[in-house]
N, C-alpha and C positions, 0 to 999 in steps of 0.2 A: 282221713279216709276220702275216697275220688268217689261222688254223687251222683245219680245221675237224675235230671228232674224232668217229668215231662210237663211240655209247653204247649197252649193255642193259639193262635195267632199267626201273623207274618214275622211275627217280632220276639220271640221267647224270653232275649235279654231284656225287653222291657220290664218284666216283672222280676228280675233280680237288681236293674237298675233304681226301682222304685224303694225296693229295701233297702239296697246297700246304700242312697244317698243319703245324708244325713245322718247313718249310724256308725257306729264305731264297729273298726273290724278288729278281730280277735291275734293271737295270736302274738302279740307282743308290738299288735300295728298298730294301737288304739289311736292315735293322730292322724292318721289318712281315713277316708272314705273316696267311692267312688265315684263321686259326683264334684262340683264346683262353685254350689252354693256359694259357699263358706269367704270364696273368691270373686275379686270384682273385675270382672274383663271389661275393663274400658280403656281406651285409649284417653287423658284428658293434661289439660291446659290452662294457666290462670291468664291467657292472654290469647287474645287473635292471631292467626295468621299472617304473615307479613311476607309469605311467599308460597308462591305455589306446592311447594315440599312442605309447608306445613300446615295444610288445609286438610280437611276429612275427606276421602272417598266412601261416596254410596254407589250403588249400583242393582241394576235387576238380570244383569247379564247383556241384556240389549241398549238401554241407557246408562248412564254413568254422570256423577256429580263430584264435583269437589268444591267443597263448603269453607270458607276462609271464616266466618265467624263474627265481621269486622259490627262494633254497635254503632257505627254512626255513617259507614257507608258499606253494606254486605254484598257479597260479589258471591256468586254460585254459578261456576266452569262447568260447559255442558258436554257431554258427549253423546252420539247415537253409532253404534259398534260396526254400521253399513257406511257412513258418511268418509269415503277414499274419492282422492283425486282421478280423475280419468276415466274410465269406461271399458266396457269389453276387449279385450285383448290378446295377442300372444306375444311372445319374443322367442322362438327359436331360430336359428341363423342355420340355414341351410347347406350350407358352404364348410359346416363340420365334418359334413360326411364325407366329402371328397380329402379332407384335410386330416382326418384321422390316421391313417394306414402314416404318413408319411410323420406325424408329431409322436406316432406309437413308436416310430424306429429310431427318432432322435433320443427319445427316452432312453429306451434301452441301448443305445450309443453313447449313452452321459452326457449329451449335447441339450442338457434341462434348461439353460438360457434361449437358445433356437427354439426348443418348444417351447417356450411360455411364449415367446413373441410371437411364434406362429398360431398357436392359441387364440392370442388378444383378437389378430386379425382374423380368424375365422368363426369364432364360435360364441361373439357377444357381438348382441344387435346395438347397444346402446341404451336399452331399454332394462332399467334397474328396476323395476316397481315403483307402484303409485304410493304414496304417502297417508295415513293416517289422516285426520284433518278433523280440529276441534267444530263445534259448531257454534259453539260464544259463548255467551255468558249474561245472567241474569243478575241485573244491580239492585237492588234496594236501599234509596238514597235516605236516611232519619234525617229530617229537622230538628231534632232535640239532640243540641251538643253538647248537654252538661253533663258533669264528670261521672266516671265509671266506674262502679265499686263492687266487691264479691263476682269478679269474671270467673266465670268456668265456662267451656265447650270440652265436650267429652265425644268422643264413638261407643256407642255399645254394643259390644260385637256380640250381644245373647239378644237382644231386638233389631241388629242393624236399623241404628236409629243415631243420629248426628243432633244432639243438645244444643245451644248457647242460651246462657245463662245469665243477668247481672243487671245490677240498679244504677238506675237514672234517678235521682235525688231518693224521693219513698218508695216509686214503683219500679215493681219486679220483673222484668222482660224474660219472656222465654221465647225459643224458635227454636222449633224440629221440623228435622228434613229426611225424608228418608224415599227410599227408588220400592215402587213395589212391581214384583212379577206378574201378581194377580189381574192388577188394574194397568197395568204398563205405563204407568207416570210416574213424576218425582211429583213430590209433595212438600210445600213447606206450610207449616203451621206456627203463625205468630201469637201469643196470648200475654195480655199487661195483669194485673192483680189488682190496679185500678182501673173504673168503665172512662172509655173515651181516649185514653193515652195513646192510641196505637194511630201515629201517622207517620208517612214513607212515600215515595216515588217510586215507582216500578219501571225500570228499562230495557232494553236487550240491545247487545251489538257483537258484533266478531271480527276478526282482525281483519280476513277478507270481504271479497263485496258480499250484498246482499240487500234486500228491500226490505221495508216496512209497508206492512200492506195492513187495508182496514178490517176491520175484522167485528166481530161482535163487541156490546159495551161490556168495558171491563174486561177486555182480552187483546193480548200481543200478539202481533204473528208474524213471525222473521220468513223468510223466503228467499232462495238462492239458489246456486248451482256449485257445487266443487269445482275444484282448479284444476286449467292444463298441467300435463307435469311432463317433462321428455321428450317434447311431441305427439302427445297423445291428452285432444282432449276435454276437457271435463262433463262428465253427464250424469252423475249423482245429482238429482233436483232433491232441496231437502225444505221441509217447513218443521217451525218449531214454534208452539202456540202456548200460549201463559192465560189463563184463568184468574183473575184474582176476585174471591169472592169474601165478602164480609159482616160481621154482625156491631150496627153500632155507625154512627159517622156516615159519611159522604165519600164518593167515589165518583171520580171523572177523567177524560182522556187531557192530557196536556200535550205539548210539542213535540216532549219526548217520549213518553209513558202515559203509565196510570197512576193519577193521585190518590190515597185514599187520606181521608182527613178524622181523628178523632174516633177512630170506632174500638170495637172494644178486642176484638177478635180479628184476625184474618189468615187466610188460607189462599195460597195462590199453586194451582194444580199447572205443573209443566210438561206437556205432552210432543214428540219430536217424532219424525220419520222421514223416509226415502224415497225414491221409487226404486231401490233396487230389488228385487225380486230373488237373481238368483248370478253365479258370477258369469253366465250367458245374456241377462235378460234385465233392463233397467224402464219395465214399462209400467210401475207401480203408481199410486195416487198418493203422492206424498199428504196434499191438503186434505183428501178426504178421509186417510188413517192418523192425521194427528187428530180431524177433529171427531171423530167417532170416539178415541181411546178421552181424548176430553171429556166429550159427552157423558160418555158411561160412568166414569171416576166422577163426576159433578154430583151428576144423580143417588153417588151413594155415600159421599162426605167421606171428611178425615177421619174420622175413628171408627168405621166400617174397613175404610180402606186400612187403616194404621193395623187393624187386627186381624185381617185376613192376611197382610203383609208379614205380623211377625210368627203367624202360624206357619206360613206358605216358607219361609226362609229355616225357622226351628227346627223343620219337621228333616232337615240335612244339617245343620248345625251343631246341635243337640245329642245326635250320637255317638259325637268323639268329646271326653273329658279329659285333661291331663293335669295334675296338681304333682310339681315340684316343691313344694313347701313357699314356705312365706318370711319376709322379712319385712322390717321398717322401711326397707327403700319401696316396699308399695306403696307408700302413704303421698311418694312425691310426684308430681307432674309426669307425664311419659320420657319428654325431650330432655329433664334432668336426668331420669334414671337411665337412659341412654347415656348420656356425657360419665354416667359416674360406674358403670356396669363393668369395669373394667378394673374396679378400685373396692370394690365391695360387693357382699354374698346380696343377690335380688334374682334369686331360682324363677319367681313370679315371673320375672320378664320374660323367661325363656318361654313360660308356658303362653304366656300371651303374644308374644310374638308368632310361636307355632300357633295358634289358635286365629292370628290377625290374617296367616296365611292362608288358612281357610274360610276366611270369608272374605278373603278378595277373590277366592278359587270361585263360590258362590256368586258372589256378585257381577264375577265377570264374566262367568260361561257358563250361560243353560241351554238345557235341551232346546232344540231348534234355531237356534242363534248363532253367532259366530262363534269362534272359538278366542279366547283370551290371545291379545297379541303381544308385542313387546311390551307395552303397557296396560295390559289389561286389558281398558276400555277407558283409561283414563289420561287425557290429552290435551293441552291446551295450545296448542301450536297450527298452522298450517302447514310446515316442515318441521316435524319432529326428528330428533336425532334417532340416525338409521331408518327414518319415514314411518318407523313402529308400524311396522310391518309386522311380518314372520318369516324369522333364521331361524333354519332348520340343522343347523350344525349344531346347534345346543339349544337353544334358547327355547323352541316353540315346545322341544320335548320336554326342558326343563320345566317349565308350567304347568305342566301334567305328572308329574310325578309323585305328587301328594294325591291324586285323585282316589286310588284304588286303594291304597295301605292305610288314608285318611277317611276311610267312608264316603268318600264324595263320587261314586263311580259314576250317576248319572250327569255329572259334571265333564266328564269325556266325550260325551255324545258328540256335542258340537265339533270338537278334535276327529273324529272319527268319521263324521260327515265331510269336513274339509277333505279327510284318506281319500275320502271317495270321489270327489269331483277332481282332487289332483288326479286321481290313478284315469279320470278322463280325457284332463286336459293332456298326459302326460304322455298318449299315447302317442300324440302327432310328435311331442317332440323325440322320444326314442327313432320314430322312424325316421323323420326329419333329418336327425342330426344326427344318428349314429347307424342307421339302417337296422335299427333289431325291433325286436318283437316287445310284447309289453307296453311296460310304462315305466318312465325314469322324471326325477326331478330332482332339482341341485341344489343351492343352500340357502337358497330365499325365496319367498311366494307373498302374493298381496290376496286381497279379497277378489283380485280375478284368473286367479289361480294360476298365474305365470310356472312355467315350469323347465325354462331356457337357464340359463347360466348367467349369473349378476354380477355385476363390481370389478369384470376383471381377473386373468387367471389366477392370479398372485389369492385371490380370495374365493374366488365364485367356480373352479373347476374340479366341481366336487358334484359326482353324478349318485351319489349317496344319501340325500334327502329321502329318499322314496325307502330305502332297506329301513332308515331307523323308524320311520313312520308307523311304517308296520310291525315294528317291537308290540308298539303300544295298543294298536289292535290286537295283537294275542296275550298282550297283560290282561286285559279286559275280560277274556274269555279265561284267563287263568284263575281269575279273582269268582270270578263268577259262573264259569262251568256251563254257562247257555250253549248250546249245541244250535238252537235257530240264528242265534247270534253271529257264532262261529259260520255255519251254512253262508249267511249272507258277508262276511269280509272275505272268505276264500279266496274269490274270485280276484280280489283286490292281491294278495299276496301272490299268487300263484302269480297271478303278471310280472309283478316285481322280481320274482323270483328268473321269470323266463326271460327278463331285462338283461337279466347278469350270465345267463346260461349263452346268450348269444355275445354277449358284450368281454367278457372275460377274453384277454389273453394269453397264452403260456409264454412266461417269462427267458428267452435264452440261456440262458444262466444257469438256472434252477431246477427248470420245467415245471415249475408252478403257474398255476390259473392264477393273475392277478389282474386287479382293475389299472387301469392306465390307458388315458392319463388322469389324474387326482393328484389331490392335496391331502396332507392331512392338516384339518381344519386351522387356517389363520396363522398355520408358525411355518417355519422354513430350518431346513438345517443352518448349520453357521459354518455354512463352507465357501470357496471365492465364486462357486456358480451364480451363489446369490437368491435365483430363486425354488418357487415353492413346490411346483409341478413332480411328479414323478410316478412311481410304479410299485405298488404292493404294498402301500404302507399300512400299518399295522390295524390303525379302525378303522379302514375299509375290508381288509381280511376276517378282522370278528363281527362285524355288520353283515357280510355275505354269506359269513355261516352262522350268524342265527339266521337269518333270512331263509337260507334252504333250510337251517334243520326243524324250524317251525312251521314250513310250507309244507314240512315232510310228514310233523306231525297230526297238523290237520288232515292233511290226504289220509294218512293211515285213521285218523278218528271216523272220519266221513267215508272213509272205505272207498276212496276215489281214484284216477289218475296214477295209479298203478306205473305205466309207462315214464310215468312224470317222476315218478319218485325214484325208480331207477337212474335213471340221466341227473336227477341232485346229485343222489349217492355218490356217483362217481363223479362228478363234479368236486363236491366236497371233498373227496379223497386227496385231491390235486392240488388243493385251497393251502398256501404256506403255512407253516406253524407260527408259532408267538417265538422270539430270539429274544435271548437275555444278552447285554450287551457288554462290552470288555469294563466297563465300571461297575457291573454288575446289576446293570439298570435295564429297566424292558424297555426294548428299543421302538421309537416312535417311526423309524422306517422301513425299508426292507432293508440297507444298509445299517452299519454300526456308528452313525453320522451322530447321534447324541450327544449334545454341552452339556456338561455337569452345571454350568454354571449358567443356562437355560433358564429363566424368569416365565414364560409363558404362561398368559393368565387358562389358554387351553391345555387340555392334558386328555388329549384326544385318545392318546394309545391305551389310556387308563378304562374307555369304554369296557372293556371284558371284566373290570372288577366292578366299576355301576356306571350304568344303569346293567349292563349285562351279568350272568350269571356264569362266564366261564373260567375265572380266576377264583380260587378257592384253598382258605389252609388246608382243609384235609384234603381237598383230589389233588389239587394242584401248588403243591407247597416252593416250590423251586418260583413256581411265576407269581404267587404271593409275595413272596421274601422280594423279587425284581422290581413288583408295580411299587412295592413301599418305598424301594432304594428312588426310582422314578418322583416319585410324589417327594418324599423330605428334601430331594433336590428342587423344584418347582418353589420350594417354599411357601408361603402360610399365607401373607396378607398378597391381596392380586385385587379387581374387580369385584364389585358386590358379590355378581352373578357367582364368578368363579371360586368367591371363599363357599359360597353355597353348598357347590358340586362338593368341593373338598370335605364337609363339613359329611356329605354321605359318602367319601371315600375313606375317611379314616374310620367312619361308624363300620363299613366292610371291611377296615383292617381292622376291627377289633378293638382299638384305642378309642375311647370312651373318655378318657382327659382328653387327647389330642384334638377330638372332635370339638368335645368344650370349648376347649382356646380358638379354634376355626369360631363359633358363633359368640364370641367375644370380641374377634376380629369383628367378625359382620356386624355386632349390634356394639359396632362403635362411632360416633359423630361424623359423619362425612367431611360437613361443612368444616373449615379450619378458621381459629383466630383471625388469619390474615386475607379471607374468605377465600380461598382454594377450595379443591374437593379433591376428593382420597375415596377409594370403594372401601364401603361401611353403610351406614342407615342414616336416616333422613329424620327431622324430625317429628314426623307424620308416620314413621316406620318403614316407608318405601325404603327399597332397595336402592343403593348408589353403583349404578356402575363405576362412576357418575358418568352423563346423567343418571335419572329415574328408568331402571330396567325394573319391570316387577318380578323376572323371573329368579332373580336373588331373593327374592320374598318366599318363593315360592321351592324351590332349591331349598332353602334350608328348614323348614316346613317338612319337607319328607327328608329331610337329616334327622331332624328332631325325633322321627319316628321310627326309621332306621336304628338309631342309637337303642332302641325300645324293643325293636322287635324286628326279625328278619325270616322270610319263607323262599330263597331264593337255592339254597343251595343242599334240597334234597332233604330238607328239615324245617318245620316254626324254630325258631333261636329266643328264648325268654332271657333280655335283657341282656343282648350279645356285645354291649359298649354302651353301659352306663358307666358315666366320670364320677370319679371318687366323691365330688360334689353333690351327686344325685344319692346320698344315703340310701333317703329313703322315701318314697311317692308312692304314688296311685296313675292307673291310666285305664281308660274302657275305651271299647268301641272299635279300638284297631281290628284292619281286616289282614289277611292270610291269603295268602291261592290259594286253589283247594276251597276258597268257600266256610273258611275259617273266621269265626269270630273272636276276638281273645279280652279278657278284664284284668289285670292285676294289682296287685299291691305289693309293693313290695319293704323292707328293712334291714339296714346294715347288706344292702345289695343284692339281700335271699329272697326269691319270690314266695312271701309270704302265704298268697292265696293268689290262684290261677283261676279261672274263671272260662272255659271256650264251648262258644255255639259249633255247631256243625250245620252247615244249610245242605250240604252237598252227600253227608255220610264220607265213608273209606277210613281209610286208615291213617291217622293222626300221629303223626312223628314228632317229639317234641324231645328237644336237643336243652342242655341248661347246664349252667357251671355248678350248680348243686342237686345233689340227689333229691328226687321227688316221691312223691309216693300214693297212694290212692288205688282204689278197687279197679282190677281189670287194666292197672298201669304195667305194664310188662318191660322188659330190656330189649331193645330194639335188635333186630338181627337182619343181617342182608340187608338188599336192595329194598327204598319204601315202595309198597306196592301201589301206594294209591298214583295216580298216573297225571296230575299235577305236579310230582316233586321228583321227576326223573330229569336227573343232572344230566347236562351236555358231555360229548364224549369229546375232550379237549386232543389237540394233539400234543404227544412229547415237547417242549421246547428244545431249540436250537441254543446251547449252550456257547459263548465265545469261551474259548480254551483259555483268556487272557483274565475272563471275571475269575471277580474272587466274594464269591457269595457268601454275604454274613449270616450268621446264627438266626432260627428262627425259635423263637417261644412262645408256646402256646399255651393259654391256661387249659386244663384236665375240664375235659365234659363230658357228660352223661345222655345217654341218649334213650328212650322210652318211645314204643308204640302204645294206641290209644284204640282200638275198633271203635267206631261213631255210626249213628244212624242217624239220618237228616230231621233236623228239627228238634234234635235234641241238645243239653246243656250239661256239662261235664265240670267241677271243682276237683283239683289238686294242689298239693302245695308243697315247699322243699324240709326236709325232716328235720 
């Protein structure tokens, strides 16, 4: 029977959470519960790290640590999320605008070699973006080099807390490190089990330059400037200041450091900052914001700090649980059950891997702060590969894509702020470079919000950055139904929107509105022109129409811009369809240019099945059956990043084994025998492109959840690609648009017990391969009304007369309406 319970608070699942954990659910589920107790989420190791891939990341969103563990010499990689080479900038090249009309008509002459090179030369300044840049590293030298017995170093991703563990003859060494957001310092705490044993040298240095300056007794203070990079340069001034304070022994400065001799305890507080301000303005006090967050962290010690730390991080953590089941391969090291994950059943890993994604989502991006870049927040380089920055053809969106399905929505923030300073910078270059209205930006941005064209056409001519951006501002509002929220990004889309309404041209050929010139993202067909450049390719066409039809929706919520919404309309009218192509594959251009035998780790044309919602079995079955022909050609193993994506594109086609083998690929050993590297996992868990991308971490993270649960296509989908493997589990916490909260259990694949909050009320569509059943559960009829789950209106595909389109199979589902009122709590389950 379907319950319904009333609730107080902001939190109603709380108090079903608090029963369901630990007890036995009914039903024939008695082995799952909805909690995680039961299960140890840690990352751990009987040995130190011996390279940077397999050190611990901590973080508070704005600093970042990586912990190598070492007992006789400890190394701890700093980061501060503001710390980029160079300074306030632009790169648009002005010499576009005169250049376009004349590269738009080579285009559409198939003379795509002429315009790429006329391209090169007019519309890239030279200026790639500034680089990422570590800030060093803090050493902690032991004098006691006798031998090393019972090592463990673990991460525990329910305290985000970094362990090492292990005996020096009788005594017991421990050292925790953990980033807290509260206090804005990292913290290590050292403690022996005998008084007096704890002595070490304290150092700091970085690859590039920098000073040592005096500072307080018993404290480091690095000091310096980032690097020129490009011609442009460096004015990041950064200080980074070490506390170490101690119970027990003696403490003095040496040549290099700080000694401490004999004490019983110690605590060394690391505090880091900028003068960046803002990506206009680098007039900050670096010295007097490290030593202030010192101060404050000093005066309240480690285990004030350590528990306001692990409350401040739970209180996001904590509301998503997922238990796959358990096996013996838990009981081993992480970096073995990775080597062996591919050879034997260890479900755990999957859940802990999805769970590891989440607290790097945590630890890398809070409100007010940057947003997670290519790596997070975690770097130990002065040129990192690709300068770990943010590409905007996948990457920066892909790190956000666990935010909103994974309960972490204020983890967006940052993401969302960046919209906003692009959509300013971006204004000069739309007019600059192309003479229209709005704001446009291309496939890469740094922390000073470049918005010109990078790398060269063959890569960088791609004035699309800015459509997909604003995907992810109206997911925000989907999830979460804020209307003040919504008011205040408007303004941002609407531009983007009026970018493309001036910029579009109609194609000769066709008489379609297409973008050109563009790329689609990083591949090129494999024909003698050679190159990338061209007209109307296919995710630029589903980028520009979600782009208007969510510009459209807004305007129609907010009752706005009437005028405006007319001129999309008919805009969109004109926008080319999606083409199935003579192998019966959805074509990646506006031509039928497609290799079957195409490897490309992008699969750009596949945007309208994820992250977008307009490919669909039931509306859109022809361009289902196409994207799949597309993808099993592309093949399985590619780049970390890109098994990621794949791993939510099979979960949208429905294969649920398929996805599995994709996160088998992924959580398989990078590093090879012969030390090569292959895209797979690291043994710290990162993502391998190779190198270290975290957004493969983070990709498949919302695969994971995807497989679980889906609200994109006009319905909740309860368990729409669970793999034969996933019998039977438990998941809470996942969110929904609409404003949906959802709990399950499930066995033998039947969603034993359903579980959904409503924060928002409407009408609750729930879609499932088994009949359900409960009070006031009705059989869904028509269009859903609640105004969250209204599908796009795709157009017909363009069939080639030559494909020969295979069979599509679908399994039988059942579809149910649910009436909700906000702040209530609904159980159903399948009969």
């Amino acid at each position: 029977m379907l319950k319904k319970y009333k609730t107080k608070g902001k939190n109603p699942m709380t108090l079903w959470r608090k029963f369901m954990v630990g007890c036995l659910i009914g039903m024939g589920c008695q082995s799952y519960c909805f909690g995680q107790e039961g299960q140890e989420l840690k990352l751990w190791y009987d040995e130190a790290a011996r390279s940077w891939v397999e050190a611990l990341p901590v973080g508070n969103g704005r600093l970042g640590a990586m912990v190598f563990g070492d007992p006789y010499q400890e190394v701890v990689q700093l980061n501060e999320n503001t710390l980029y080479a160079g300074r306030p900038h632009g790169n648009d090249n002005p010499a576009a605008k005169q250049a376009q009309p004349e590269v738009q008509a080579m285009i559409f002459d198939g003379k795509y070699d002429q315009a790429q090179q006329r391209i090169n030369e007019t519309f890239f300044t030279g200026i790639n973006g500034m680089p990422y840049q570590t800030m060093g590293q803090l050493k902690l030298l032991f004098p006691d080099k006798r031998e090393v017995k019972g090592y463990r170093r673990e991460l525990d991703l329910q305290k985000a807390l970094v362990t090492t563990q292990y005996k020096k003859g009788n005594t017991h060494f421990t050292t925790q490190v953990l980033a807290s957001h509260p206090d804005q310092v990292i913290v290590m705490h050292l403690t022996a089990d005998r008084p007096g044993a704890m002595s070490f040298i304290a150092s700091m240095d970085r690859p590039g330059s920098y000073q040592m300056q005096a500072a307080d007794a018993g404290e480091l203070l690095m000091t310096g400037v980032s690097g020129d990079h490009e011609g442009i340069k460096g004015g990041v001034e950064f200080s980074a200041r070490v506390r170490v304070e101690h119970s027990g022994g003696t403490s003095g400065k040496t040549a290099n450091g700080i000694e401490v001799s004999n004490a019983n305890t110690a605590t060394l507080y690391i505090s880091m900052a900028t003068n960046y301000k803002d990506f206009n303005d680098i007039t900050g006090d670096p010295l007097r914001l490290s030593k202030n967050y010192l101060d404050k962290a000093i005066k309240r010690g480690y285990e004030e700090i350590r528990k306001d730390h692990e409350q401040d991080y739970r209180k996001y953590f904590d509301r998503v649980s997922l238990d796959l089941g358990e096996s013996e391969a838990a009981k081993d090291p992480t970096d073995l059950r990775v080597k062996n994950f591919s050879k034997r059943d260890d479900p755990q890993l999957v859940a802990l891997y999805f769970q590891f994604g989440r607290y790097l989502l945590i630890s890398s991006s809070r409100p007010g702060g940057q947003p997670a870049n290519l790596q997070g927040i975690w770097n130990d380089q002065l040129n990192p590969a690709w300068d770990s920055k943010y590409t905007v053809n996948i990457n920066t969106e892909m790190n956000y894509w666990p935010s909103e399905i994974t309960h972490l929505s204020e983890m967006n923030e940052p993401l969302v702020q960046m919209v906003r300073e692009l959509s300013q910078a971006g204004k000069k270059t739309a007019s600059d470079m192309y003479g229209a209205q709005g704001w446009v930006m291309h496939h890469n941005t740094d922390i000073w919000r470049i918005t010109g064209p990078v790398d060269g056409a063959f890569w960088g001519m791609w004035p699309m950055g800015g459509a997909w951006l604003c995907q992810h501002l109206m997911d925000k509002y989907a999830f979460s139904g804020d209307e003040h929220y919504l008011r205040s990004i408007y303004p941002i889309i609407k531009e983007a929107s009026s970018f493309f309404l001036d910029f579009l041209k109609t194609d000769p050929q066709h008489g379609w509105k297409v973008v050109v010139p563009s790329i689609s993202p990083e591949n090129a067909p494999s024909l003698d022109h050679g190159a990338s450049v061209g007209a109307g390719n296919t995710m630029d066409n589903q980028l520009v129409f979600d782009l208007f039809a969510k510009t459209v929706q807004a305007a129609q919520l907010l009752q706005i811009d009437q005028p405006l919404v007319g001129e999309i309309q008919r805009a969109m009218a004109q926008l080319p369809p999606m083409q199935i192509g003579k192998w019966g594959q959805l074509q990646e251009w506006m031509y039928d240019w497609d290799n079957p035998e195409d490897r490309h780790r992008h699969v750009s044309h596949l945007y309208g099945l994820y992250p977008s919602s307009q490919i669909s079995p039931y509306r859109t079955p022809k361009l289902f059956r196409a994207a799949k022909t597309s993808l099993e050609a592309r093949g399985d193993e590619s780049t970390g990043w890109s098994m990621g994506w794949k791993v939510n594109l099979w979960a949208r086609l429905l294969d649920g084994d398929h996805a599995l083998k994709l996160i088998k690929d992924q959580l398989s050993p990078s590093v090879q025998k012969d030390g090569t590297q292959k895209g797979g996992t690291y043994p710290n868990l990162f993502d391998a492109h190779p190198p270290f991308q975290i957004d493969g971490n983070f990709g498949c993270t919302a695969g994971i959840a995807e497989m679980l649960l889906q609200s994109h296509d006009g319905a909740i989908h309860l368990l729409p690609a669970l793999p034969t493997a996933w019998d039977k589990g438990a998941v809470s916490g996942l969110r929904t648009r609409g404003g949906f909260e959802v709990e399950m259990a499930w066995e033998k694949k039947r969603p034993k017990r359903v579980i959904i909050q409503s924060s928002l009320g409407g009408q609750c569509r729930i879609r499932s391969y088994f009949r359900l059943e409960g009070k006031g559960l009705r059989p869904a009829t028509g269009q859903n009304s609640n105004p969250f789950y209204q599908t796009p209106s795709v157009k017909s595909a363009l069939v080639s007369p030559k494909a020969e389109m295979a069979p599509l199979f679908l399994d039988k589902i059942y579809e149910y309406d649910l009436s909700t009122e906000p702040g209530e709590t609904y159980e159903l389950q399948a009969r």
